[in-house]
C-alpha positions as CSV (number, residue, x, y, z in Angstrom):
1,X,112.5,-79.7,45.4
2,X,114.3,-77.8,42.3
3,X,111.3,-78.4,40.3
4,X,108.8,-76.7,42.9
5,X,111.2,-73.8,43.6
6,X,111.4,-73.6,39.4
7,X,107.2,-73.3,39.6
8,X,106.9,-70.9,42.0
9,X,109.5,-68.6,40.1
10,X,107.7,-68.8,36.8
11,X,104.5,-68.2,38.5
12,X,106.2,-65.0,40.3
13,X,107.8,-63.9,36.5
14,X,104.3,-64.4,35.3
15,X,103.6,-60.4,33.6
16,X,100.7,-59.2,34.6
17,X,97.9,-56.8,32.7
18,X,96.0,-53.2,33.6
19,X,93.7,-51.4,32.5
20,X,95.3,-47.3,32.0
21,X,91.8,-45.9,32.3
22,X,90.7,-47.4,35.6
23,X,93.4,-49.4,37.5
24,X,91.7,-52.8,36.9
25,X,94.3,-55.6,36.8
26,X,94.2,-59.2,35.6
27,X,96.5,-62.2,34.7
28,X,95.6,-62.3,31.0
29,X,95.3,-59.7,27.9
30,X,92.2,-58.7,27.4
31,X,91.0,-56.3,24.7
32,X,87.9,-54.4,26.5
33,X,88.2,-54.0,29.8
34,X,85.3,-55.4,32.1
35,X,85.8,-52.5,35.1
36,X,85.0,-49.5,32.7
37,X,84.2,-50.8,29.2
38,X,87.4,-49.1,27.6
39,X,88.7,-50.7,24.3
40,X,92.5,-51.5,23.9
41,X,93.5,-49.6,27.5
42,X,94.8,-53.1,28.9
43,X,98.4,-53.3,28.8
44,X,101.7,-55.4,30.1
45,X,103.5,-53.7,33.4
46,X,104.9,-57.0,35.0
47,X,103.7,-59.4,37.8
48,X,102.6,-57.7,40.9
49,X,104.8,-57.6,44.2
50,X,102.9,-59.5,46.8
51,X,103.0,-57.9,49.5
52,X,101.8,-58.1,53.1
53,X,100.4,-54.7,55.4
54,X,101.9,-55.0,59.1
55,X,99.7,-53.4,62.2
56,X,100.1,-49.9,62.4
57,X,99.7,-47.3,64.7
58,X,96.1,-46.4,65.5
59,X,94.5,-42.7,65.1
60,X,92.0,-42.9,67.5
61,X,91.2,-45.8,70.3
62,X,88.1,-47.9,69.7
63,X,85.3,-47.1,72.1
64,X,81.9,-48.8,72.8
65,X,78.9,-47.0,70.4
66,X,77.3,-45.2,73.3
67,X,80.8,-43.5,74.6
68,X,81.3,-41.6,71.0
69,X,80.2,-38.5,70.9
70,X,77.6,-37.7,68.4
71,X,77.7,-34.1,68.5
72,X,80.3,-33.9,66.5
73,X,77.7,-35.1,63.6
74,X,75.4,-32.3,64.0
75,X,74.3,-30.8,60.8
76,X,74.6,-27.2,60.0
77,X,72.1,-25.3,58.2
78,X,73.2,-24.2,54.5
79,X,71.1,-21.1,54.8
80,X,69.0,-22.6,52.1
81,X,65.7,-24.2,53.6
82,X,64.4,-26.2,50.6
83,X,68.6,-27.5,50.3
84,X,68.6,-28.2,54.1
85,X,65.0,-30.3,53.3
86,X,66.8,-32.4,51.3
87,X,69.9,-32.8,53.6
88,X,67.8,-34.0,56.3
89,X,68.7,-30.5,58.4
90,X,71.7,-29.2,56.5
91,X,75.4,-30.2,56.0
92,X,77.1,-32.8,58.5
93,X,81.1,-31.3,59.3
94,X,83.2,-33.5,57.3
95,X,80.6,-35.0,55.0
96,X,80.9,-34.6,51.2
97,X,78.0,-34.4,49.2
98,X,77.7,-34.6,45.2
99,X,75.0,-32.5,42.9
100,X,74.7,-33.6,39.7
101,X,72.5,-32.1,36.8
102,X,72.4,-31.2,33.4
103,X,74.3,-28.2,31.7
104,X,72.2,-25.1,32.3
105,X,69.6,-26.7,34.7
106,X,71.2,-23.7,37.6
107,X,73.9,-25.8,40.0
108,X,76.2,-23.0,40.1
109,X,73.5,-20.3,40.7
110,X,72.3,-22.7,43.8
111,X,75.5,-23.2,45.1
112,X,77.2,-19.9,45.0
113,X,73.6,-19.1,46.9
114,X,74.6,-21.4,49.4
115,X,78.5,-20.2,49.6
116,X,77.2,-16.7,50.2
117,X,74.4,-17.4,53.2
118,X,76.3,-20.5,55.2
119,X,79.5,-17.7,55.4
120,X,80.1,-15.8,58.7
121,X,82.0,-15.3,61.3
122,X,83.2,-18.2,62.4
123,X,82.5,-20.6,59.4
124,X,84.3,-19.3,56.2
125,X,83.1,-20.6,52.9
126,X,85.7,-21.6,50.0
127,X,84.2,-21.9,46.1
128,X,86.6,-23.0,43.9
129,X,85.5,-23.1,40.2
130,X,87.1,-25.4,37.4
131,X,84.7,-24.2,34.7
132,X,84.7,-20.7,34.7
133,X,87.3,-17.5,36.0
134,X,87.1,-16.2,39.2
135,X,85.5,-12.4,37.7
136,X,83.0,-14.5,36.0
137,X,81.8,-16.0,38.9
138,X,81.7,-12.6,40.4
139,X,79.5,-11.0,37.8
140,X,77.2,-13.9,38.7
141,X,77.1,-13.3,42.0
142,X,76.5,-9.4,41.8
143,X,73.6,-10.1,39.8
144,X,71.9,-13.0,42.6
145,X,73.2,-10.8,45.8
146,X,75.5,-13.5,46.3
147,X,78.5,-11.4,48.4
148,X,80.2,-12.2,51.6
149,X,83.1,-11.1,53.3
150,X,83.8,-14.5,54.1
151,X,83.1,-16.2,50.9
152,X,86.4,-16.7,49.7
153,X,86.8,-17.7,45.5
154,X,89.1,-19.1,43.6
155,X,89.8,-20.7,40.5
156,X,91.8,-23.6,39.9
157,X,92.2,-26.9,38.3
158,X,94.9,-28.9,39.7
159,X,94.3,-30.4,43.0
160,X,97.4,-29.8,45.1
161,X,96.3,-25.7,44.5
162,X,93.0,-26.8,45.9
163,X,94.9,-28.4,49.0
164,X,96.5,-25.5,49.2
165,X,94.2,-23.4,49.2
166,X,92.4,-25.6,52.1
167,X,95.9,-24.9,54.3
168,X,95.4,-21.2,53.8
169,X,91.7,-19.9,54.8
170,X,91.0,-22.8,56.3
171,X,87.3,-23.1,55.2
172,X,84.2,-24.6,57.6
173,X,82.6,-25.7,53.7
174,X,84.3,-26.1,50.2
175,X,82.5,-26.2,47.0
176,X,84.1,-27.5,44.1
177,X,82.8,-26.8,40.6
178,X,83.2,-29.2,39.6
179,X,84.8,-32.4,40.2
180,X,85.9,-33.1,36.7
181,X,87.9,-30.6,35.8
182,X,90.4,-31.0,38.4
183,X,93.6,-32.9,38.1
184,X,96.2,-34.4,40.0
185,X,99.7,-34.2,38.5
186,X,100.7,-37.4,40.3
187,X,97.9,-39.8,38.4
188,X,97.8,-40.6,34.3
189,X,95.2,-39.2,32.3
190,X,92.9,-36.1,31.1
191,X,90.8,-34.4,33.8
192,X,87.9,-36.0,34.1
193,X,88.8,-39.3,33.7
194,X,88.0,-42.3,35.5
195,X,91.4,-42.5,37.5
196,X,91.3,-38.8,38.1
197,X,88.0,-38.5,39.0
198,X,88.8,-40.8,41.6
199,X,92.0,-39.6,42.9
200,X,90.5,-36.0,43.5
201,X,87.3,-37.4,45.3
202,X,89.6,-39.6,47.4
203,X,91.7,-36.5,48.2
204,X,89.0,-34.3,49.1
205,X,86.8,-37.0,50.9
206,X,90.3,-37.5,52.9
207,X,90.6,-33.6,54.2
208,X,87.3,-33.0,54.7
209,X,86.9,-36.0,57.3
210,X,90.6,-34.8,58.7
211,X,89.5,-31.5,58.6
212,X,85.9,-31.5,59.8
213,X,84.7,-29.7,56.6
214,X,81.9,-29.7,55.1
215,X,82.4,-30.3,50.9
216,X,79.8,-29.7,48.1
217,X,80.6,-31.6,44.9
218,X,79.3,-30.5,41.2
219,X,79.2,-33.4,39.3
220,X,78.8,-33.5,35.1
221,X,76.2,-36.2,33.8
222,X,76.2,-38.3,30.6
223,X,73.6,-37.9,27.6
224,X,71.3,-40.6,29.8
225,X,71.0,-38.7,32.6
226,X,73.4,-40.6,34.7
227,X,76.5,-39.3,36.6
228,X,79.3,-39.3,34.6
229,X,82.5,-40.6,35.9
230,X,83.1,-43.7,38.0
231,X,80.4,-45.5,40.4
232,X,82.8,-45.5,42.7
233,X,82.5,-41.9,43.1
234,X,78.8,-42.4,44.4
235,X,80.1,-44.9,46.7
236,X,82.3,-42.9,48.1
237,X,80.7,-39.4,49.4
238,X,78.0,-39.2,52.4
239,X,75.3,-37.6,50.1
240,X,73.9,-37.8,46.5
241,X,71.7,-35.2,45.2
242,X,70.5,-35.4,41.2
243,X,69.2,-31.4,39.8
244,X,66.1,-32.2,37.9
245,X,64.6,-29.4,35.7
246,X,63.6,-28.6,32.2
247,X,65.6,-25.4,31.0
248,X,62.3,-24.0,29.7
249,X,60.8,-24.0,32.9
250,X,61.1,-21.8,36.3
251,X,60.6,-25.3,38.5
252,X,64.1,-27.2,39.4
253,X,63.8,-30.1,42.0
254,X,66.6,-31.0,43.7
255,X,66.2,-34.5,44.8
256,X,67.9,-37.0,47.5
257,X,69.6,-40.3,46.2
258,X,71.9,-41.2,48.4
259,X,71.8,-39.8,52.4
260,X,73.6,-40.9,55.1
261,X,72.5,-38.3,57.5
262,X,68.8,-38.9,56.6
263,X,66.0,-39.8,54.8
264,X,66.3,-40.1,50.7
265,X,62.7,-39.4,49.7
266,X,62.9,-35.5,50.4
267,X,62.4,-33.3,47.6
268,X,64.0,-29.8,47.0
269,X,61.6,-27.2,44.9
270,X,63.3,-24.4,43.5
271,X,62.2,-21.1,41.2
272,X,65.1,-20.0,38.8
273,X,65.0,-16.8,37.6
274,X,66.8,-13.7,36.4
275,X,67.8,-12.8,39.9
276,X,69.0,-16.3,41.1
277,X,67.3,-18.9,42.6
278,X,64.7,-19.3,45.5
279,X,63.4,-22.0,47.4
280,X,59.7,-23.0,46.9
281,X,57.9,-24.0,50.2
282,X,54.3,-23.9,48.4
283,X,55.3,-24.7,44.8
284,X,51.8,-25.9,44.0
285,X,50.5,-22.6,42.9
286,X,53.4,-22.8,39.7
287,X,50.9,-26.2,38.6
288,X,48.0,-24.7,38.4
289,X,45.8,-22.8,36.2
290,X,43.7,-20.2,38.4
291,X,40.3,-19.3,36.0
292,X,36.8,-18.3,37.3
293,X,34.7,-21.3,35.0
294,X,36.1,-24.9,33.9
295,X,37.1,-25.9,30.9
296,X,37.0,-28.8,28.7
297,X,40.1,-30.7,29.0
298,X,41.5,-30.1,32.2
299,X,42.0,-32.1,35.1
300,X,43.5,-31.9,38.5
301,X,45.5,-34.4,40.8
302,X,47.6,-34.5,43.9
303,X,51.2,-35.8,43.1
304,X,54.2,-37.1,45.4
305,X,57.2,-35.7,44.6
306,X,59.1,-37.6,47.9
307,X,56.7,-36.9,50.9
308,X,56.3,-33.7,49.7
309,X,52.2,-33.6,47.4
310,X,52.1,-30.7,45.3
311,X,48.5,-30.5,43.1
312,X,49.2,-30.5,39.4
313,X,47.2,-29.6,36.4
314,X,46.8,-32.4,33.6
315,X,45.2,-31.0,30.1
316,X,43.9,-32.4,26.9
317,X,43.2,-31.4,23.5
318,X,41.9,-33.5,21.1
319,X,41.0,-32.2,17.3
320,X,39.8,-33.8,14.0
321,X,42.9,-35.2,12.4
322,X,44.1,-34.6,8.8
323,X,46.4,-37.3,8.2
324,X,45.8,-41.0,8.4
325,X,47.9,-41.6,11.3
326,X,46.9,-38.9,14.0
327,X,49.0,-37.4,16.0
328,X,50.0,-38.5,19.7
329,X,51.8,-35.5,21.7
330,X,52.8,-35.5,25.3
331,X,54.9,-32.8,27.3
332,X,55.4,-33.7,30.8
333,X,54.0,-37.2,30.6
334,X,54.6,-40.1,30.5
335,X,53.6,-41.0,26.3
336,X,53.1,-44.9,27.1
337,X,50.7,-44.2,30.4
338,X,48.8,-41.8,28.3
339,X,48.9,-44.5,25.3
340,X,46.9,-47.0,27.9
341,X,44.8,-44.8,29.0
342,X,43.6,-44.0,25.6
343,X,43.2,-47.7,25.2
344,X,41.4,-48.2,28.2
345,X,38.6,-45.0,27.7
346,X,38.1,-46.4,24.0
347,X,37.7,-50.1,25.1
348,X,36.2,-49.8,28.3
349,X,34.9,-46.4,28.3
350,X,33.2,-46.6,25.2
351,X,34.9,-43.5,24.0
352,X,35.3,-44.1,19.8
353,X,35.9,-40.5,19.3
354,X,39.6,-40.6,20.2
355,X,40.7,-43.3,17.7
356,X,40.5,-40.7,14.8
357,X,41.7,-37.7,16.6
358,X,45.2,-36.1,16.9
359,X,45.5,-36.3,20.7
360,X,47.4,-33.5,22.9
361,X,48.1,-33.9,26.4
362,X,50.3,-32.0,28.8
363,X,50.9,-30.5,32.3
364,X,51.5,-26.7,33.1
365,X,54.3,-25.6,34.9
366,X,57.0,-27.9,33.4
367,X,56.4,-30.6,36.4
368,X,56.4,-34.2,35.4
369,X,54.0,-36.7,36.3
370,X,55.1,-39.7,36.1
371,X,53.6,-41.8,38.9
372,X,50.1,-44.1,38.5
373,X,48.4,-41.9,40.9
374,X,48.1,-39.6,37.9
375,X,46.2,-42.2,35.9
376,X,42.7,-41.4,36.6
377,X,43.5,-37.4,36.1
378,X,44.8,-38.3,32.7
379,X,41.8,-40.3,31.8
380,X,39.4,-37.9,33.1
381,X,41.2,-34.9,30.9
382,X,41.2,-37.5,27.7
383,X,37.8,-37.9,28.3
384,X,36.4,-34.5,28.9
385,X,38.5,-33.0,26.0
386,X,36.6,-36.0,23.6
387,X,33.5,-34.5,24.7
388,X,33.4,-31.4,25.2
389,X,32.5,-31.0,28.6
390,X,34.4,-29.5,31.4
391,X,34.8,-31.9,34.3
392,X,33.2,-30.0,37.4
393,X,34.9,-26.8,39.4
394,X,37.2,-27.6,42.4
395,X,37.7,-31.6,41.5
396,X,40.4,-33.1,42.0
397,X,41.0,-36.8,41.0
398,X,43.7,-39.2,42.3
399,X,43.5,-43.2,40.9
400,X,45.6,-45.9,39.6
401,X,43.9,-47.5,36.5
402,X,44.5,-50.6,35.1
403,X,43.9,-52.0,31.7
404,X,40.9,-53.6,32.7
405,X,39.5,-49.9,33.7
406,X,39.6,-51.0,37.4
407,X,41.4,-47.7,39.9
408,X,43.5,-49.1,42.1
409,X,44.7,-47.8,45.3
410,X,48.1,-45.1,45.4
411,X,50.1,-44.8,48.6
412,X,49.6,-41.4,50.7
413,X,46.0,-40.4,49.5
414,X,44.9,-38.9,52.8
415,X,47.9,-36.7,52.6
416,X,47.3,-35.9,49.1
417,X,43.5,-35.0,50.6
418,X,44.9,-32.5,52.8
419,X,46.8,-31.0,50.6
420,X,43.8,-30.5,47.8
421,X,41.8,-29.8,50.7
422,X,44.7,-27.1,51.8
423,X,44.2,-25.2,48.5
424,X,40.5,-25.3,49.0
425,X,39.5,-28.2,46.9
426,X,36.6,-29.4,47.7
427,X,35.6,-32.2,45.8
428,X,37.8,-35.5,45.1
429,X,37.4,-38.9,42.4
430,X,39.4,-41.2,44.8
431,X,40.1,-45.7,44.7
432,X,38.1,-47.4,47.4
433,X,38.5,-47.0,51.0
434,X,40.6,-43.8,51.2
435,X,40.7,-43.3,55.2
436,X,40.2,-40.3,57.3
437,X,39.0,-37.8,54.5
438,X,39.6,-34.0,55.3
439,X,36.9,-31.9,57.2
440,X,34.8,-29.8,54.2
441,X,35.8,-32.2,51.2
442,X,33.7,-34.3,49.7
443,X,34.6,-37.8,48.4
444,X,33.4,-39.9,45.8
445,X,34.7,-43.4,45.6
446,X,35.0,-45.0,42.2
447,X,35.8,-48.7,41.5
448,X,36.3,-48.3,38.0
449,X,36.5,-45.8,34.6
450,X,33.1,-46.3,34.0
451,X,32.1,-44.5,37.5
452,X,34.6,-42.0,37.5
453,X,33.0,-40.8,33.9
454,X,29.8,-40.1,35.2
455,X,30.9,-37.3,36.7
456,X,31.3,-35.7,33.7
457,X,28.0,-33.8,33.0
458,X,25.6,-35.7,29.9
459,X,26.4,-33.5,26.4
460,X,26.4,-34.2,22.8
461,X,30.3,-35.0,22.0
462,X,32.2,-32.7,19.9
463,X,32.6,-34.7,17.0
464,X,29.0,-34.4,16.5
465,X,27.9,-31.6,14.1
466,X,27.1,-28.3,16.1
467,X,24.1,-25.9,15.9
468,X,26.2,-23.1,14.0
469,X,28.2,-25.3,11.9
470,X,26.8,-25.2,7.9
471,X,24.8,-27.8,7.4
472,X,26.1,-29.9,4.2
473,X,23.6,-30.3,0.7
């Protein structure tokens, strides 16, 4: 009997070990922890208390499904149609969503956009900013018209100021810019950090539901595109929403990830400019290259960005190189797709003019293609560029191709028809059996490369000697 008793207190006096970054706690030392990937943050604090949680008192009685009222969960329109796209309808009272982007790529333009049109009357609209000062953020919204009597601002970094302010004006939405540069004095660490991060989501998730307030999140993002700060952050809010846009280009997407109040395949398009930002409800004209005859190079498709097909413009270029190895550009594709296709013109195309060419490909407006469908627009471009011949006016072509020059099938061609037929397309290169085609358009069904290339028009190539060039003695 002494002996068991004896066991059961050295197993209680066993220390214990935890990781200072993240929490993460195990029964031996460790020198990387396996919750965060931190080196040399697992110490000694002593062997937990075990401990046991009686039955409490209960907030609210359980009712069946079909007694709970759901109005409670309707969603309120931002003010911002492309934003409430995305949303499924707008913001859900209580729900916390997270936008995450690169530095630069507009967050705080959209969002102070938002702040200004979803405040009135009777919902009052709090931004707090970490990042910047409050007249900075007033400057900023002079110059996009941002200004509300009941947008309320204020700038602070530690969290029980933000709860404060909460108490005071009593906001219907808070945004929060952002979530890593606020801190709790109660919890270890740098702001930013994994435990902090976590203690101010938890504390904001926890008023907004008690509250019913809407809250709007700015998260930072690592160098690989991913947010930055603990998963359990994603986990944790209603909605996740990633800012896509390259800083040298007037389109931003703003795209669903996580929705629990709808559907996560919704796309956002936004113009940034000097004046702010604006939603895009027909953003296809930003893809597209507008000239009265066709040139060589040039090709168009129908991409899905979501549910949402916008028509994009593919181009080519292709010149005599004058280095051994010639040159393989991309901007806006994907560099291994175009590599294939390259492969699959020269092998089963019969196109030998490309092999010896520095090769430039690209898309115009800054969008990026980088679904299959786009494969038989690339190809087509690649091709027309080789030879010199522009690929007829008002085509647009929409294909999978595989490596042995077969075009395969996409999802949502007939709504990719109506939207080329929309813009007044009139012709289409399209993968067997496309369904219900669009009234006026004209379809031509292609099984492989080799019948999608004849509809470029028969021309001498443009690595044969022209009619003014010098002839050589």
């Amino acid at each position: 009997m002494a002996a068991r008793s004896s066991s059961r207190s050295s197993a209680k006096d066993r220390p214990s070990y935890r990781c200072t970054e993240c929490g993460w706690t195990t029964a031996k030392w460790l020198g990387r922890c396996p919750e965060c990937q931190a080196w040399g943050t697992v110490e000694e604090f002593g062997a937990p208390a075990v401990r046991t949680t009686a039955p409490g008192r209960v907030t609210s009685a359980a009712l069946p499904i079909g007694q709970v009222d759901g109005r409670q969960a309707t969603a309120r329109s931002t003010g911002v149609d492309e934003l409430d796209r995305v949303l499924g309808g707008g913001l859900v009272p209580g729900a916390v969503a997270l936008l995450a982007g690169e530095p630069g790529v507009g967050k705080s333009t959209l969002l102070l956009d938002v702040a200004a049109k979803a405040a009135s009357d009777d919902h009052r609209t709090l931004y707090v900013t970490g990042e910047e000062s409050a007249s900075q953020v007033r400057l900023r919204a002079d110059r996009i018209g941002a200004l509300s009597e009941h947008l309320y601002l204020a700038a602070e970094t530690d969290l029980s100021a933000v709860l404060g302010h909460l108490d005071s004006v009593k906001p219907s939405l808070l945004i929060l810019d952002s979530v890593q540069t606020v801190a709790s004095p109660e919890i270890d660490g740098a702001p930013g950090g994994m435990a902090q991060v976590r203690e101010v989501a938890g504390a904001l998730i926890r008023a907004s539901k008690e509250r019913g307030m809407s809250t709007l999140l700015v998260g930072h993002v690592t160098k690989d595109g991913a947010i930055a700060g603990p998963r359990l952050l994603e986990h944790l809010v209603d909605v996740v929403l990633h800012f896509e846009g390259d800083r040298h280009a007037r389109l931003r997407l703003v795209r669903g990830v996580k929705n629990r109040y709808g559907a996560t395949d919704e796309v956002g398009c936004f113009e940034l400019h000097d004046e702010g930002i604006t939603g895009l409800a027909d953003p296809s004209g930003l893809f597209l290259t507008r000239r009265a005859e066709p040139v060589p190079g040039t090709c168009l498709t129908v991409t899905l960005e979501g549910r949402r097909p916008l028509v994009a413009e593919v181009q080519a270029l292709t010149v005599d190189s004058q280095i051994p190895s010639p040159r393989r550009t991309t901007s806006g594709l994907e560099t291994s797709r175009v590599s294939m296709m390259l492969a699959v013109l020269e092998q089963r195309g019969r196109i030998s003019a490309l092999g010896k060419r520095d090769i430039y490909s690209a898309t115009v407006g800054g969008v990026k293609l980088s679904e299959p469908a786009a494969d038989l627009a690339v190809a087509l471009a690649l091709a027309s560029a080789a030879s010199d011949t522009p690929l007829p006016k008002n085509l647009v072509a929409i294909g999978e191709v595989g490596l042995a020059g077969e075009v395969r099938r996409v999802t949502g061609v007939q709504r990719r028809l109506s939207e080329a037929a929309r813009l007044g397309f009139t012709h289409a290169l399209v993968p067997s059996d496309p369904g219900r085609v669009p009234d006026g358009m004209r379809v031509l069904e292609v099984a492989d490369i080799g019948d999608a290339l004849r509809v470029l028009p028969r021309r001498e190539r443009a690595d044969r000697p022209r009619k003014d060039a010098p002839e050589q003695g």
